[in-house]
N, C-alpha and C positions, 0 to 999 in steps of 0.2 A: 893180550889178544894177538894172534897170529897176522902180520902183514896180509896176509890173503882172504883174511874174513873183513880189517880195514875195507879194501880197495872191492869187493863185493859188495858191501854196505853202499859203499860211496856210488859204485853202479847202478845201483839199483837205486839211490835216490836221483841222480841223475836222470834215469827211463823213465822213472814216476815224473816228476817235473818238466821233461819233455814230455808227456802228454797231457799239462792242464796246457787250456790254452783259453782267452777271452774274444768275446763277440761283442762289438759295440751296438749300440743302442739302434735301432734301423737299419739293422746288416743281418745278410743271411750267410755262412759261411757252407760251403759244400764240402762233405766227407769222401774221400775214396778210400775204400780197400782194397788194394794191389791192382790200381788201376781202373775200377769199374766202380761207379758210384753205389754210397755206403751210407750218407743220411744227409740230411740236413740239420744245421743248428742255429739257434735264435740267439740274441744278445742274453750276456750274460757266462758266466766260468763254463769251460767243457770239457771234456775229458773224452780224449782219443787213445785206441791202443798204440804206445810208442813200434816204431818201427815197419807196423802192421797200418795205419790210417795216416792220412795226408790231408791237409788241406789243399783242395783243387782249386779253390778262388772265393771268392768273397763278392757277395753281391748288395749294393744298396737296396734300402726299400723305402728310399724316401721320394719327393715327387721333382722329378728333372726335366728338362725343358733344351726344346733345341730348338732355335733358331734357323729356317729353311728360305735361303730366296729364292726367288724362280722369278724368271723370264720369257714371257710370255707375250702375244698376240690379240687386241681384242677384236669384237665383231667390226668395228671401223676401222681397223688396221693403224690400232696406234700399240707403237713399244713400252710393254709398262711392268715396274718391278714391281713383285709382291713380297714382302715378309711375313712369313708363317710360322709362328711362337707354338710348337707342340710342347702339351707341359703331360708326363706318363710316368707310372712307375712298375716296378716290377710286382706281380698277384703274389700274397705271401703262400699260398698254397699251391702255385706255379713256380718258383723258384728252381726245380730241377727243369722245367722243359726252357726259362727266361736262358739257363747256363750254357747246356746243352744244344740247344736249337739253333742259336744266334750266336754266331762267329763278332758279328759287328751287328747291334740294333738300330746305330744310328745313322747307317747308309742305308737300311730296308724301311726305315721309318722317312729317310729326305726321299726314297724311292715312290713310295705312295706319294706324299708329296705334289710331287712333282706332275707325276700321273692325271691325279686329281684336278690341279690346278691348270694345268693344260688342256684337260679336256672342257671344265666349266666355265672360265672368263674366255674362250672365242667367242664361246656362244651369247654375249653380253656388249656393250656398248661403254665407253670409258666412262660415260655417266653411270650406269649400272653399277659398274665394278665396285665406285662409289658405296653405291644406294643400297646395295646387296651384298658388302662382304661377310656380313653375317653366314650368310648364305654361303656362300665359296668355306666359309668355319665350320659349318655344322656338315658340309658336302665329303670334307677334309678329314672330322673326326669320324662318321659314319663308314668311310673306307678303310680307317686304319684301325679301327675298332675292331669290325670283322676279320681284318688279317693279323691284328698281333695278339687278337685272345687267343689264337691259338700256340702263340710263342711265348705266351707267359707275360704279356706286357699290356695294361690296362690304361689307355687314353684318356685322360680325365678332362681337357679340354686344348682346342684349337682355337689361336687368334689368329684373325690377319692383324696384325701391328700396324705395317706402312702398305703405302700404295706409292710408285713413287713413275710416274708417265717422264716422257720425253722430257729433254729441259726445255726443246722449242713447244712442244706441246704447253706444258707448263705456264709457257712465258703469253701463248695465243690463249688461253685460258682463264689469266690474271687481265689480259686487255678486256677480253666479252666482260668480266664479273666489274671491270672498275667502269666499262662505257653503258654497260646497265647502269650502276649506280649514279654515274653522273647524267644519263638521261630522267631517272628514277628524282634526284636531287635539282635536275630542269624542270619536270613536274611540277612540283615542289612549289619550287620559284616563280615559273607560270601563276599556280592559283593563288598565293599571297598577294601575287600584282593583280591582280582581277578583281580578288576581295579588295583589296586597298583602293584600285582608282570606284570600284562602285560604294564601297564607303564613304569615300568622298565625293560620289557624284549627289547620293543621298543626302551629304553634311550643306552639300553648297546650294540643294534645293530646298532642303527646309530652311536654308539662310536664307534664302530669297522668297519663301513664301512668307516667311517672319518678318524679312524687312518690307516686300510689299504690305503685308497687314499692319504693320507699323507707320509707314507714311500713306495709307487708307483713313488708316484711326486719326493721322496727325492732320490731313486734310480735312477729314471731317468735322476734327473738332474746330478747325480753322473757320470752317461754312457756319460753325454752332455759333463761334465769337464775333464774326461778325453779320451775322443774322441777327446777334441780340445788341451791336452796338449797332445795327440801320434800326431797329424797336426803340429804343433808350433816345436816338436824335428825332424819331420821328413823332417823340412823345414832345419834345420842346418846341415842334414846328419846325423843325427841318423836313426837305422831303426826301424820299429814296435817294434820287439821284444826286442831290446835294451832300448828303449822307456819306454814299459810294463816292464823290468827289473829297471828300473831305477823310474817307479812310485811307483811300490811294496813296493822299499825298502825306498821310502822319505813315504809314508804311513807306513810302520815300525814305522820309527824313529818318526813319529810325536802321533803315537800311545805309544811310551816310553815316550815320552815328557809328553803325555795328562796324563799318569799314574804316573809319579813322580811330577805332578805339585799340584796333594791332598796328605797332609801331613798325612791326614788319612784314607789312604784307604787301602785297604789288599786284592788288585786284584793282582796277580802275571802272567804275560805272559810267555810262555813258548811257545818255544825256545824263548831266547833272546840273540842270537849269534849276529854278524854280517854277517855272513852267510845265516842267517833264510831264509831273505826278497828272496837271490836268491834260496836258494832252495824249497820255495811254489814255486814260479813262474816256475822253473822246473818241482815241480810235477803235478802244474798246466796245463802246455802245454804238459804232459805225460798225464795227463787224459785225454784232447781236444782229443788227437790224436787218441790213444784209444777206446775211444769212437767214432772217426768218423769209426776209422776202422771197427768195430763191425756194424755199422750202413749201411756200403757201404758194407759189407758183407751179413748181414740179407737183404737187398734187391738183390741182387744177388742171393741169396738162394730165394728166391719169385716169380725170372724170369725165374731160372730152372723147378722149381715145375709147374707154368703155362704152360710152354713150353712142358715138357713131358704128 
């Protein structure tokens, strides 16, 4: 075989093989021929004519995201950062106008942006900006929607990420949220001490309506006992008052008894005659008497006075 049918062969598989070429999987790759766009091709082997077709660039088609701050103004004139996360991709059926149209998409994409976001948090209050970035997100995709469908670039969704105010803002911000809280957690503290001392204003008066009814009961039954031990002497011929003379003074004595029976106690009764027992009971039934008289007289004096 002739040297020059070799080196023909060998050209020509050379030219063939310079025109396969591969597309990766979410890549669009653009065709020219001799300068002036020639097709589009999808992932997967392709074949261009060698020396006649080029590839002009290669475009993702999968979904990318750019991060956009902006600095801005709110309606109360405080300085506050926004981060705004656009996440977009290239329309597979747009792909020549995504190549063509847009030198750079990612300075006309922070361009809206910025547009957007400057014109909608003045109008807002740093509590808003808050309350509403949804809002400021969906205000965000709606403008870039309308401007980049026609560049071939389809907005799939806008976040605001951060919100990030003054650091003095910030710091007078963290004071209001913890002096709420600790007025909120004085509250708090207020009614547990209100319920506490009226629970126990409750506990200490049924103590005392229980221990009055209890030394009631104890008294009573005291008038019972010795009601039935004046009955019992006066059934042997003792009379009432001998009786009462006679109880007074065994309650003495057992009152000496109950005090010498603690070896350490330091109550001392006075008088502690023999005598005592009947002379209370004397000045006892000197006061009874006493007293009735004064009483059978102030009524007496009451009949006079109506009568005249």
């Amino acid at each position: 075989m002739p040297i020059f049918s070799i080196i023909f062969i060998l050209l020509g598989l050379f030219i063939l093989i310079s025109g396969l070429f591969t597309v990766k999987q979410q890549t669009a790759a653009i065709i020219e021929r001799f300068g002036k766009f020639q097709s589009i091709r999808h992932s997967g082997l392709q074949l261009k004519i060698p020396l006649v077709d080029r590839i002009s660039g290669r475009l993702s088609l999968k979904i990318q995201q750019l991060d956009v701050i902006v600095e801005t103004k709110t309606k109360d004139d405080v300085f506050v950062r926004l981060k705004v996360s656009v996440q977009y991709k290239v329309i597979k059926d747009k792909v020549e106008d995504a190549f063509y149209k847009l030198d750079y998409p990612h300075d006309q994409i922070t361009s809206y942006v910025f547009d957007v976001v400057r014109a909608e948090v003045p109008k807002m209050i740093l509590d808003d900006v808050f309350l509403k970035k949804d809002d400021i997100a969906i205000a965000v995709k709606t403008e870039l929607n309308d401007a980049m469908q026609n560049y071939g670039y389809d907005i799939i969704k806008t976040l605001v990420t951060d919100i990030d105010p003054d650091a003095q803002v910030k710091e007078a911000m963290n004071r209001i949220n913890a002096a709420d809280r600790e007025k909120t957690a004085a509250q708090y503290e207020g009614d547990a001490q209100r319920i506490l001392i009226v629970e126990k204003a409750k506990a200490e008066a049924e103590s005392k309506r229980l221990q009055g009814q209890g030394i009631a009961d104890q008294r009573r039954e005291i008038a019972r006992g010795l009601e039935e031990s004046v009955d019992v002497l006066n059934r042997v011929g003792i009379n009432s008052q001998e009786a009462s003379a006679l109880i007074v003074v065994t309650q003495h004595y057992d009152t000496l008894q109950a005090i010498g029976s603690e070896t350490n106690s330091n109550l001392i009764l006075l008088p502690n005659s023999p005598q005592a027992g009947s002379n209370m009971l004397n000045d006892m039934v000197a006061s009874f008497t006493a007293s009735n008289q004064i009483g059978e007289s102030m009524k007496n004096q009451k009949k006079k006075t109506k009568e005249e």
